[in-house]
Each structure stands twice: as structure tokens, then as C-alpha cells.
N, C-alpha and C positions, 0 to 999 in steps of 0.2 A: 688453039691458044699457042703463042709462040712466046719462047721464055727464054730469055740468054741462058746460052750453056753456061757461063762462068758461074751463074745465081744457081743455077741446080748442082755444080762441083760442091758451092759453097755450101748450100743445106745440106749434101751429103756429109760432106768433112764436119760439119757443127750439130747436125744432130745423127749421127751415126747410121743415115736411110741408105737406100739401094735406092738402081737407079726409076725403079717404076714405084717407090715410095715418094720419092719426092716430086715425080712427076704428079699422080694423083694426090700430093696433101698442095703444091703449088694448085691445081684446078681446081679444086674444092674450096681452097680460101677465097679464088676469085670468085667462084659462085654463090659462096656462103651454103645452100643446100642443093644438093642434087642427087640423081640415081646416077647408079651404078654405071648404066649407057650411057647415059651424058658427060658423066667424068670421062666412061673409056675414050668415048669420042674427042672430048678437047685436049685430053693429056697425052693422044698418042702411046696406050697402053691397050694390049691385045687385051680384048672381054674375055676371054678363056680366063687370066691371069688376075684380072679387075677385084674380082669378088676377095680372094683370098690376101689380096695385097691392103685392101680395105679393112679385110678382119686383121692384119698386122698392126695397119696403122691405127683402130679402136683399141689394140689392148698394149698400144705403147703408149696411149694417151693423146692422140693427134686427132680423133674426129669423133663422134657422136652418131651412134644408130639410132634413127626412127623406124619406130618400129609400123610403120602403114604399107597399103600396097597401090604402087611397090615400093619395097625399102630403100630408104630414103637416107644419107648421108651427109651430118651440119660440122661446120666447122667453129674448132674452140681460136679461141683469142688466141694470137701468138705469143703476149706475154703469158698468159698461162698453159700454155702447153710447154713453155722455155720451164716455168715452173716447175709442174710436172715431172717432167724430164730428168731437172735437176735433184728433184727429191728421190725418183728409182735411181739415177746414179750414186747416191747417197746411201740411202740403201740396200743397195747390190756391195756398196765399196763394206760399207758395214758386216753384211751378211761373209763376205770373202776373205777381209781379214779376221772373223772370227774363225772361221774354218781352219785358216793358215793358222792362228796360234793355236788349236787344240791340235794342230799336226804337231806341234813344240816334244811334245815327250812321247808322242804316241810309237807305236812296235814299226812303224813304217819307217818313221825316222833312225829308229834304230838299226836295221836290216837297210837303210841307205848308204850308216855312215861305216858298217860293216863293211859293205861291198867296196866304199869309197877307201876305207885305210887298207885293204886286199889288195888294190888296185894299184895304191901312190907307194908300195913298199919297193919294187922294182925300178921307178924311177930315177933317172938319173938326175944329177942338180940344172943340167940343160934344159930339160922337161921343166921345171919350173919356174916359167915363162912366159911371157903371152904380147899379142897388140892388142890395144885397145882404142875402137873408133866410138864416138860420141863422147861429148861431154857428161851427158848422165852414165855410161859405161867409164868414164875415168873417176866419177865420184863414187858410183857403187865400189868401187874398186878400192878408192882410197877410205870408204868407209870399214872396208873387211880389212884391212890392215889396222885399222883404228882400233878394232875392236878385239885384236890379237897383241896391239902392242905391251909388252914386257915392262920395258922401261922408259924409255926417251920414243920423240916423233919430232922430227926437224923437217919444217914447212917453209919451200921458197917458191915465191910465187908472185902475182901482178897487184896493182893497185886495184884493179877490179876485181880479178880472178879472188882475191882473197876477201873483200864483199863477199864476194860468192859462195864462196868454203863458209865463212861465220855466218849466212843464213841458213845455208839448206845443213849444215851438218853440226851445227852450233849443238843441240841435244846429245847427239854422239860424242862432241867433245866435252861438256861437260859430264857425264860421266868416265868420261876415258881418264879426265882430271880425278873424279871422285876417287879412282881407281890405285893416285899415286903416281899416276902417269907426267913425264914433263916432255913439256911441247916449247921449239922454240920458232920464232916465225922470223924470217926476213923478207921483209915487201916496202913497199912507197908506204909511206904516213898518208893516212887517209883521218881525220877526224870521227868520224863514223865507226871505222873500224876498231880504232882505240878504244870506245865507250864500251864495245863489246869483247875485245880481249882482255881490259880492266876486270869484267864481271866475272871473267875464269878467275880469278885471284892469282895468286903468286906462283903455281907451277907453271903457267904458261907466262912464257919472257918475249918480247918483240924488241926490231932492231929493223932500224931503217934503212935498208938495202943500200942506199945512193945509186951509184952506176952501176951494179951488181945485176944483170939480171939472169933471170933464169925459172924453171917450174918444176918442180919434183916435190915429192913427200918420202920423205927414210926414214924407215922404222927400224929401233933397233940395234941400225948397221950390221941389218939383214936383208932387209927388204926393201924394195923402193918403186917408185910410180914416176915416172919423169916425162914430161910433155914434149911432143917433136915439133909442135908450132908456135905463132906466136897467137896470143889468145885474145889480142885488137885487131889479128888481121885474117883471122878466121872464124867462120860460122859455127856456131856447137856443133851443130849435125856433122863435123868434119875433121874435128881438134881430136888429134890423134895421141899417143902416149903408149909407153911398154912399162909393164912390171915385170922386177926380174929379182928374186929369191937368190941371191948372191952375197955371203960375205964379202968376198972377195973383193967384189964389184961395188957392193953398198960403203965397204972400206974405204974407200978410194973417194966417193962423192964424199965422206962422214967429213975425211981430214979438209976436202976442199972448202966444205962447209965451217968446218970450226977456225980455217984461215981468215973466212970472210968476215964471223961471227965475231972472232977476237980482231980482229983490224980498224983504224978509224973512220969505214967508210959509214959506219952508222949511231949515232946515239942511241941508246936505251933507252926503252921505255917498258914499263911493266902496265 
């Protein structure tokens, strides 16, 4: 049986198989049923390996044992084994974040953050610094400052990029608001976006950048997350950014911001 490598990369990458799973569940669908030797045969999979790669693929959901002799191997529908699938990942994602929140108060967490404030007392304020590559490594990032901020969080950022921010972090920021917290945002007017910075009500204020650009989150006028690309002409896997724990440093972007903030390059809108 000869099968474009590119179509076996891709059921690997989509259903999470190795490479002699997907070689025997691709020979199996073409056959509908067969043994063990007839799959190893067409799939180019060593019969040493056949049996045991079959009993992987029966108890992930991907094929059906008869039980005759000799045993006999049926395959299920694709849309229900996509099924399937999608209900143990559902399930495992369930079972995983219930584990992680009962670590929430447990002795482990405690004896972590022990050893963590043991650790960061000798540091210096240089140490508290870092690069940050991906896009989801620049959001989890700006999320753990979200959820420390004090007082104020002053947000500049792109016409999309800020789509962006109010869907994946929109929950975070409504309680970071519940909190007392005020956020101020400067980006391009997006229609979209407005519906949903309206919904924060009055502690968070928007203002339409104009020719202003630029990507950072300041918390505080301590902390800050500031993007080193431009985020139309880079792929997420690539969009790069440093956080850096500086008064000093956060001082200095605060006032450039509040120039921008109070000048007439943007009107208000709440």
C-alpha cells in the first residue's frame, strides 16, 4: 500500500499517533477488516511490532477486535473515531485540570513557594527580567501581571493584536476590573473591540492611538511586557517581547504614555 508521506505527517499531527500507528490504522481503513499479517504486510510495519501497536490503536479508539481465529481487526468510521477522540481529550483535559486545582492549597504548593521566596531574596532587580518568545508565552506573561496588578494597567497595542487581548484574556480582565483595578488602552478603533471594552464599564477608558504606535502592557509603573516586532509582519510562533520589573524603566514608558494619552492624537471613548 503506498500513501503520501505528507497524509501520514498529517494524521500524526491530528490525531496525536506514531509513526507505525498511523501507518497500520491508514491500512486497516483501506481494508475495512484484516489480520494482523495482512496489515503488517501492506502497512510496511515489522510483525514483531504489529500486535502490540493494534492493541494501542483498540484502546485509543481507532479499531475494533474480533474476536475468531485468527484475530481479526475492523475498522470504525472516521467521523467516529474523530469523535472518540475528541471526547477522551475532553476528558483527560477535565480529569487534569481538576488535579491542578486541588494542588491550589495543597502542602506541595506550599513547600514550592517556600523554596521560591528563599530563592528570589538574593536577587538582584537585574534578575528580574526575561525574553519572551511566542505569542502564547507573551500572553501568559501579560496575564501574571494582570493578576498582580495594584492599581492602574496601561495597554498599547495593534488593531488586531488588541481583538486579541479582549478575547483570550477578557475573563482575566474583568475581574482584574472587579478588583478596583483601572486599565487604560491606546490602539486603532475597531468597532468590535469597542462593544467589548464598553462591557468592562467605566474603569477601563480607550483612546484612539492615531499614528502612535507601538506594543507594551505597564502595570503599576513597575512592570512592563513590551513587544520587539511588529505583530502584521510576524508569525505568533516568532513575536518576540521582554518583561522587565523596573521602576525606573516602567517610569520612563508611564510618562511617555501619559503624553500620548493626554495629547490630541486620539479621542475618547469609554
Amino acid at each position: 500500500m503506498i500513501i503520501n508521506e505528507s497524509f501520514l505527517v498529517k494524521l500524526r499531527s491530528s490525531f496525536s499517533l506514531n509513526l507505525y500507528e498511523v501507518k497500520l490504522w491508514a491500512a486497516i481503513l483501506s481494508r475495512g477488516i484484516s489480520t494482523a499479517g495482512e496489515l503488517s504486510d501492506i502497512s510496511d510495519v515489522p510483525r514483531s511490532r504489529t500486535y502490540d501497536v493494534l492493541e494501542s490503536l483498540e484502546r485509543k479508539g481507532f479499531v475494533i477486535v474480533k474476536p475468531e481465529k485468527p484475530i481479526k481487526y475492523m475498522a470504525i468510521p472516521p467521523n467516529e473515531v474523530l469523535d472518540r477522540v475528541h471526547s477522551k481529550i475532553r476528558m483527560n483535559l477535565i480529569k487534569h485540570s481538576e488535579k491542578v486545582i486541588k494542588l491550589k492549597d495543597s502542602e506541595l504548593m506550599s513547600e514550592l513557594a517556600n523554596l521560591y521566596n528563599q530563592g528570589i531574596e538574593p536577587l538582584q532587580i537585574t534578575d528580574f527580567s526575561g525574553a519572551l518568545k511566542g505569542r502564547h508565552n507573551l500572553y501568559d506573561q501579560i496575564s501574571y501581571v494582570l493578576k498582580n496588578a495594584e492599581e492602574r494597567v496601561d495597554l498599547v497595542t495593534s488593531e488586531e493584536g488588541l481583538l486579541r487581548k479582549l478575547n483570550t484574556l477578557k475573563p482575566l480582565i474583568e475581574r482584574t476590573v472587579a478588583r478596583g483595578i483601572k486599565i487604560r488602552i491606546l490602539a486603532p478603533e475597531n468597532p468590535e473591540s469597542q462593544k467589548i471594552i464598553a462591557s468592562f464599564g467605566e474603569n477601563v477608558k480607550f483612546k484612539n492611538s492615531g499614528d502612535f504606535k507601538g506594543r507594551f502592557c505597564l502595570v503599576d509603573n513597575k512592570q512592563i511586557i513590551f513587544m520587539l516586532t511588529d505583530d502584521e509582519e510576524v508569525h505568533p510562533s516568532y513575536d518576540m517581547g521582554f518583561w522587565i520589573n523596573s521602576n525606573y524603566f516602567s517610569g520612563t514608558m508611564s510618562k511617555m504614555f501619559e503624553k500620548v494619552w493626554n495629547s490630541d492624537l486620539s479621542s475618547e471613548s469609554e
